[in-house]
N, C-alpha and C positions, 0 to 999 in steps of 0.2 A: 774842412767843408764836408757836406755831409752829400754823402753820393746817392741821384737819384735813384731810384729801384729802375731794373726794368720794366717795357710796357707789356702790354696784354699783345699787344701785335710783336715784341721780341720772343715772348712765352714761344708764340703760337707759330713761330718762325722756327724755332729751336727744337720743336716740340716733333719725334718721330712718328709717324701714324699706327696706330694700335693694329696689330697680327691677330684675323682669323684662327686660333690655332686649330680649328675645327678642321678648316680647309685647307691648311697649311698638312696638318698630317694623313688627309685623305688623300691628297694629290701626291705622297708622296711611298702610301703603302701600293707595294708588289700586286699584281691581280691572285696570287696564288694565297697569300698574306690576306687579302680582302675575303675570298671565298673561307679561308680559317676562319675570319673573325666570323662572316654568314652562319657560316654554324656552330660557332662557340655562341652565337645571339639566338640560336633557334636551340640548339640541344641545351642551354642550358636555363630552358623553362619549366614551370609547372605541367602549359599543356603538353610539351614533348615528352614530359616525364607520364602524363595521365597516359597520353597515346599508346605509348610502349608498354605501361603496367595493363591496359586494356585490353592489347595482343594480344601479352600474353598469358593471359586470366582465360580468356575467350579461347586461343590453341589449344592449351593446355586443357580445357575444361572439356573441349569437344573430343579431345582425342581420346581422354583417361573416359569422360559417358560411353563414345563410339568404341572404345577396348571393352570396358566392362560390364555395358550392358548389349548385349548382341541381337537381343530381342526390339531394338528400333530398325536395323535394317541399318544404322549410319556405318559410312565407312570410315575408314582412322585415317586421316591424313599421314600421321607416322606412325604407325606402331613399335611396341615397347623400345626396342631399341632409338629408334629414331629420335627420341625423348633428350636422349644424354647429347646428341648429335645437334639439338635445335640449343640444349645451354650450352656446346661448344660454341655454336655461332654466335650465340649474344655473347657469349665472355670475348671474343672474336671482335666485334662490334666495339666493345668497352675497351679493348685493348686499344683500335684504332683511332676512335676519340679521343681516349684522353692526352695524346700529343697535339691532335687539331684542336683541342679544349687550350693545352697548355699554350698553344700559339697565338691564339685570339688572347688569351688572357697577356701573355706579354707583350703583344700590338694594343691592349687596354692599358697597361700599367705604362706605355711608351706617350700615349695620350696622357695621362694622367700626367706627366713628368714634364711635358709640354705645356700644358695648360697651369700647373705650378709655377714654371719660369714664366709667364706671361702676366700670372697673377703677380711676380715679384714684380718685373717691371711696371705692370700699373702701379703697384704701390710707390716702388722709385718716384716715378712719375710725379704720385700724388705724393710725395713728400716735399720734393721739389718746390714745386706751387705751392706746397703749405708755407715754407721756409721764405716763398717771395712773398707770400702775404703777409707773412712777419717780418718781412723787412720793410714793407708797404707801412705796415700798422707805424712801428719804429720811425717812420719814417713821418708819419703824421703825427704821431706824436711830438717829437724833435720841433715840427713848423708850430704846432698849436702853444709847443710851450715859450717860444719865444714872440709868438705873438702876446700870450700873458703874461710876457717879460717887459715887450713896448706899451701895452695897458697899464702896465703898473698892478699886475692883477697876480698876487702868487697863487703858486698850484693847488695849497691845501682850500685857501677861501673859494676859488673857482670850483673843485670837489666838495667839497662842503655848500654849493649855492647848487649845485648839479642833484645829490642825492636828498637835500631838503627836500628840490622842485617831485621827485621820481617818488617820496614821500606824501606829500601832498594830493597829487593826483593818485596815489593807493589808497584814500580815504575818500575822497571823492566820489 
């Protein structure tokens, strides 16, 4: 005997409710972890990168006119020395980012890995269902052929009277 398939309401009984992973892994990073990722999402833009090249276009520019030309009266913010002092500080700067750089990106690639396993199990998910609807199908087929068994109606005539009809109406 041929076992009915399950129903759309067994499906939907059996069926685990789909994970946020959005929310799942926000709710679940450190506050110090949150403020990395903050600035691995601002310093690792275009405009933080313009910002910083405009500084220091603009410092640098005032201080080298304000040293070399004395005749505007400007004062140097740093003079000469103070120069190699202000690229200690940004290499300084670059040093300390690029661990809070490195931390945001592995709380990224931590999302990334989550959202992966979520994508598997939807597919799980949807294979599943595919597998009942093929057993659905199987299973409609099984009734339809025994009913063109009590007709007296074999399967090739009844396929052959099917794609005539699907014939016919393409000319039509």
């Amino acid at each position: 005997m041929v076992q009915m398939p399950p129903s759309l309401d067994d499906i939907r009984k059996h069926r685990k409710p789909l994970k946020n992973v959005n929310d799942e892994v926000m709710s679940s990073i450190k506050p110090l972890d949150r403020l990395a990722m903050i600035i691995t999402e601002r310093v690792g833009t275009m405009g933080f990168f313009l910002a910083i090249f405009t500084w220091t276009i603009l410092w640098c520019s005032y201080n080298i006119i304000a040293t070399e030309l004395p005749g505007l009266h400007w004062k140097a913010f740093d003079p000469f020395p103070a120069f190699v002092a202000y690229l200690l500080m940004s290499n300084v700067l670059q040093i300390m980012l690029m661990p809070l750089i490195m931390v945001g990106q592995n709380l990224q690639g931590l999302h990334s890995e989550k959202r992966a396993q979520s994508d598997f199990e939807v597919n799980v998910k949807a294979e599943r269902e595919i597998e009942i609807i093929l057993h659905h199908l199987e299973f409609q087929n099984s009734v339809l052929i025994k009913m063109l068994e009590k007709l007296g109606i074999s399967q090739e005539d009844a396929v052959a009277q099917v794609t005539s009809e699907k014939v016919l109406r393409g000319l039509s």
